[in-house]
C-alpha distance (Angstrom), angle and dihedral (degrees) to the residues before:
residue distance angle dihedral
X1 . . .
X2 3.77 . .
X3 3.43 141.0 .
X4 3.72 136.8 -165.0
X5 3.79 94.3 -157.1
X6 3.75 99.4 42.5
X7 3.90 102.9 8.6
X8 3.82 130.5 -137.2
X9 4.33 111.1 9.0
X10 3.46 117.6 -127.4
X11 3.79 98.7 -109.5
X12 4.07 83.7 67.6
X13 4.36 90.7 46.0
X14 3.81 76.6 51.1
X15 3.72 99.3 56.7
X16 3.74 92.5 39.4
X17 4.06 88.6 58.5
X18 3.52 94.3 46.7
X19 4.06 95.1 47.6
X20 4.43 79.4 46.5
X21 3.68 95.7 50.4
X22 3.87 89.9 45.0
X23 3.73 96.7 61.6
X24 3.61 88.1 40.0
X25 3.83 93.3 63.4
X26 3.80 96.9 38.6
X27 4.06 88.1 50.7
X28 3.79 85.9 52.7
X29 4.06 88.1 40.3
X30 4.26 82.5 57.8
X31 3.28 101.8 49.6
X32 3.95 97.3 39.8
X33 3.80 86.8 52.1
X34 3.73 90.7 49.0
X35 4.32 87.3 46.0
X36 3.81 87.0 52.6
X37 4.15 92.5 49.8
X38 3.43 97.4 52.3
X39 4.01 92.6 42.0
X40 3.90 81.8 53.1
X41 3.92 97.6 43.8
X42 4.20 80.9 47.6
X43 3.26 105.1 53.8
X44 4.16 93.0 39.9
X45 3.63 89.7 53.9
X46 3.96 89.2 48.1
X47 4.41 93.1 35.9
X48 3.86 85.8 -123.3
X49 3.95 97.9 169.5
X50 3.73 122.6 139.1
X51 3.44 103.8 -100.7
X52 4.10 98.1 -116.7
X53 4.04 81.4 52.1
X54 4.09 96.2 57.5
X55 3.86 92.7 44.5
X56 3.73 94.1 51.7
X57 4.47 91.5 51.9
X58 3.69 79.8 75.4
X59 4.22 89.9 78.5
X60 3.84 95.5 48.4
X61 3.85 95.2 81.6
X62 4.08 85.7 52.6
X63 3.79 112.1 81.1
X64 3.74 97.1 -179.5
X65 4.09 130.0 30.5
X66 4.33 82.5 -121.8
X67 4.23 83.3 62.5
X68 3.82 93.6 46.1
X69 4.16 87.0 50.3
X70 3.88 89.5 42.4
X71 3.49 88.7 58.8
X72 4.36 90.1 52.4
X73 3.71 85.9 56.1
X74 4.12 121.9 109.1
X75 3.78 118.9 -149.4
X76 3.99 80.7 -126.7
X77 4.00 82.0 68.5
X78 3.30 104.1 60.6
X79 4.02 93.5 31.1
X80 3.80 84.6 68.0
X81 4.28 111.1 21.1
X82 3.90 83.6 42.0
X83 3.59 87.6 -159.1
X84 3.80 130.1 102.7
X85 4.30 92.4 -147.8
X86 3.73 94.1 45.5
X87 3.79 89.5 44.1
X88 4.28 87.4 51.9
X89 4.12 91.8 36.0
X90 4.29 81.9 58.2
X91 3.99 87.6 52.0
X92 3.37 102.3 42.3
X93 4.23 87.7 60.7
X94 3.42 80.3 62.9
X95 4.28 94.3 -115.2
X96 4.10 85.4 130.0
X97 4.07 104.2 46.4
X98 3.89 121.8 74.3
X99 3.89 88.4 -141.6
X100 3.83 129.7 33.3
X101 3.63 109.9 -54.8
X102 3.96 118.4 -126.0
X103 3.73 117.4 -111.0
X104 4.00 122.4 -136.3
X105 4.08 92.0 -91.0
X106 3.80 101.6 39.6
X107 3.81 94.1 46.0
X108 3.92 92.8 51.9
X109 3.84 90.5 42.4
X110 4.15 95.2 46.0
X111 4.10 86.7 41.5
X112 3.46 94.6 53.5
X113 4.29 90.7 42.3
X114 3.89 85.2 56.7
X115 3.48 95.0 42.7
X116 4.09 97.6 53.6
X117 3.77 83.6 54.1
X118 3.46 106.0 46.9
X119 3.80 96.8 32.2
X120 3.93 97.6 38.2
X121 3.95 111.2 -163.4
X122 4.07 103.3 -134.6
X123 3.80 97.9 -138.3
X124 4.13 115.1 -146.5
X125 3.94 129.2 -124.0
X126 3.62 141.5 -174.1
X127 3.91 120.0 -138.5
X128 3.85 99.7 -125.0
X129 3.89 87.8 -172.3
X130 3.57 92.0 67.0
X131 3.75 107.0 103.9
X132 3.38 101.8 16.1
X133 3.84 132.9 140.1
X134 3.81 91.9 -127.1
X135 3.80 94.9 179.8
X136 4.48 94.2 141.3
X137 3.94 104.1 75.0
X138 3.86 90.4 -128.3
X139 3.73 97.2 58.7
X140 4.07 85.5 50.2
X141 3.66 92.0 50.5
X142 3.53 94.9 49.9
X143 3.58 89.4 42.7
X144 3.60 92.8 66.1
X145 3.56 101.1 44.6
X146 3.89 91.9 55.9
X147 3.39 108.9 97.9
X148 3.66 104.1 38.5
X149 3.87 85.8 42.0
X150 4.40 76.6 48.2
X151 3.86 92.7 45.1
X152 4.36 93.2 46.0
X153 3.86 99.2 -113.3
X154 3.24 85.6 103.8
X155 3.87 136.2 51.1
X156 3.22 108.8 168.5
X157 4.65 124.8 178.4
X158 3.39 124.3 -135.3
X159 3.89 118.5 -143.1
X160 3.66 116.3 -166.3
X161 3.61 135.2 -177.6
X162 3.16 129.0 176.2
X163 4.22 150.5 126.4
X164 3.99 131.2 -113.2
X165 4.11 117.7 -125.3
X166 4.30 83.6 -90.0
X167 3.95 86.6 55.5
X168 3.80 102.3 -111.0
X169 3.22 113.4 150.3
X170 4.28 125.1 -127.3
X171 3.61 130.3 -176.6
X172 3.47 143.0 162.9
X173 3.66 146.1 147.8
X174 4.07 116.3 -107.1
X175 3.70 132.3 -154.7
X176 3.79 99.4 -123.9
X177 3.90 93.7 -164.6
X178 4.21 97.6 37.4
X179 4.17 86.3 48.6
X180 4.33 92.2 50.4
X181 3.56 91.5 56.2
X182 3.62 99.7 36.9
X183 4.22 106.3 47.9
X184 3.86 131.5 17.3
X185 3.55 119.3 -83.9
X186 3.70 99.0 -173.0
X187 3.87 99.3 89.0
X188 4.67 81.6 56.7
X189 3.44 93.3 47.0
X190 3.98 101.6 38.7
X191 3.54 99.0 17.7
X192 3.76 104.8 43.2
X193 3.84 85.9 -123.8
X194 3.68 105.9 172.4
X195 3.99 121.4 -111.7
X196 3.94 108.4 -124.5
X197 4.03 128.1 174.0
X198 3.94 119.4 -109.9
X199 3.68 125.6 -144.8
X200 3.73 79.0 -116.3
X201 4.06 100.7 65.0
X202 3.40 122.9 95.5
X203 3.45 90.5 -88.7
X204 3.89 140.5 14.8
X205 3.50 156.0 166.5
X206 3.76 145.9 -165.8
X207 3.74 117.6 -178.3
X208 3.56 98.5 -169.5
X209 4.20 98.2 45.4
X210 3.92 86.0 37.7
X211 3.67 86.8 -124.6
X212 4.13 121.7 167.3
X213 3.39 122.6 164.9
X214 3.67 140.7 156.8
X215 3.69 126.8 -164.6
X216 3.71 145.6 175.1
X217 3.86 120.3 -93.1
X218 3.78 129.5 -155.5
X219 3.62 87.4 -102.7
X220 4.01 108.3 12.2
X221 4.11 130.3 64.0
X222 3.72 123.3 -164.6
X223 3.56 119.4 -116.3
X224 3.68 124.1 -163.7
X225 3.98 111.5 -159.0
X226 3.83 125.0 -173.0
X227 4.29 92.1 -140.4
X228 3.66 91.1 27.6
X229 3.63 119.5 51.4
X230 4.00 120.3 -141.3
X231 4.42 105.7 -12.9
X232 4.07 115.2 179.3
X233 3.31 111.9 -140.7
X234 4.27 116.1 -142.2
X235 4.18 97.7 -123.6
X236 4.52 84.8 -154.5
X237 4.28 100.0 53.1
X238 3.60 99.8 8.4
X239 3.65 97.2 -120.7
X240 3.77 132.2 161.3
X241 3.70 122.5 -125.9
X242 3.77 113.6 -169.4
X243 4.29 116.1 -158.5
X244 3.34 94.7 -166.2
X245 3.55 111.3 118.5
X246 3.44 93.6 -151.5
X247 4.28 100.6 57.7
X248 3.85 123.3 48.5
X249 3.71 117.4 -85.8
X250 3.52 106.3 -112.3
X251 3.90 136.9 -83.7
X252 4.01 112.6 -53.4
X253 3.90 81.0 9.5
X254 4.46 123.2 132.7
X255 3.83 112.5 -174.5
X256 3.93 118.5 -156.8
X257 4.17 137.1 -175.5
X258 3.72 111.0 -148.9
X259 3.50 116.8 -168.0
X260 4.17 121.2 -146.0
X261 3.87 131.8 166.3
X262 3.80 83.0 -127.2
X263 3.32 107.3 60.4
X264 3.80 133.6 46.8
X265 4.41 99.9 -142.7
X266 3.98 122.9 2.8
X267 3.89 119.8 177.1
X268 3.39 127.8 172.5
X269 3.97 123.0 -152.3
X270 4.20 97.2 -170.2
X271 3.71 103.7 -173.8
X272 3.69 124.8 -170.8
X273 3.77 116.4 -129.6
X274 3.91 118.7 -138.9
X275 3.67 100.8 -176.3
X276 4.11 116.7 -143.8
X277 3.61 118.8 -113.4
């Protein structure tokens, strides 16, 4: 670890920058969290809901599509049908609702909409990282930015370039946050697996195949602009990030180079998510 001829090794400056960048992130996880509970307690307090949003609530106290037509029904209704299914058949036309009147498979898919958003399901994770030998620089960098990229105050893109062992060239641009939750990063972090693009990122390219392709990422939408070049738009705030090299990244936006022996060009575009109301 240390040395009294050339002081500390760079494994330990690497464990000191990784313990750094983790407080970092869960300083900026506090105070984002704190951000989004007072833009909560604000817009309750002022009944700031998009419209669509406050005329769904209505279907959360109904647990069944029978309930939601039970509540259409007039005492008049069952006074004269006498029955409880004629009395539901009559609301379900729509004669007992001042606007249209839900069917069966619209008012389970619209109740269960308005109940993701309302009642948001906090989805675990496991920190893969955590353990690992993380002696290349990228797999530390990425290491670091897995949990808040895990937790969505972070969404950071991946650029990659690099050449196959017959000197073909592929590149792309990878959604850091859509590719944790949708492979296994174990066998990269533990197994020093390397990190290549897929013709499904957000972007890639094959020299050889003459493959380009862009595509839209759980979190990331291509934009094409005439001045520009190729812009991803964030699909939560809306934000523009910018890869050129030559133009600022974008609002809320940090661009960073990371140099490995593995790979020949590695940028990182980490972009700070703040979430609309």
């Amino acid at each position: 670890m240390y040395s009294a001829v050339l002081g500390p090794s760079p494994a330990y400056f690497g464990k000191c920058h990784i313990k750094g960048m983790h407080a970092v992130f869960e300083l900026l996880e506090i105070y984002l969290f704190l951000e989004y509970q007072a833009t909560i307690r604000m817009a309750e307090k002022k009944n700031e809901y998009p419209a669509s949003v406050e005329a769904d609530r209505r279907l959360l106290p109904f647990e069944s599509w029978e309930d939601y037509l039970d509540s259409l029904i007039e005492i008049a209704d069952l006074r004269n049908l006498r029955s409880i299914g004629s009395a539901r058949t009559i609301a379900a036309f729509g004669y007992r609702a001042n606007g249209d009147t839900l069917q069966e498979k619209e008012f389970y898919k619209r109740r269960k909409v308005i109940h993701s958003i309302v009642f948001p399901v906090v989805q675990p994770y496991v920190l893969v990282s955590e353990g690992a030998d993380l002696e290349d620089p990228f797999n530390r960098e990425l290491a670091v930015r897995e949990r808040a990229n895990r937790v969505g105050i972070l969404q950071s893109i991946i650029f990659i370039r690099h050449f196959t062992k017959g000197g073909f060239e592929i590149s792309g641009y990878i959604d850091y946050a859509h590719r944790l939750i949708a492979e296994n990063w174990g066998p990269f972090f533990k197994s020093n697996k390397m990190l290549w693009p897929r013709d499904s990122d957000l972007g890639y390219y094959h020299w050889r195949h003459g493959t380009v392709r862009s595509n839209i990422s759980r979190n990331y939408k291509p934009v094409m602009d005439p001045d520009r070049g190729l812009l991803f738009q964030n699909r939560h705030d809306h934000k523009i990030i910018c890869p050129d090299p030559q133009q600022d990244p974008g609002q809320n936006t940090t661009k960073q180079r990371i140099y490995s022996p593995r790979y020949t060009q590695i940028e990182l575009y980490d972009h700070v998510v703040r979430r609309k109301s």
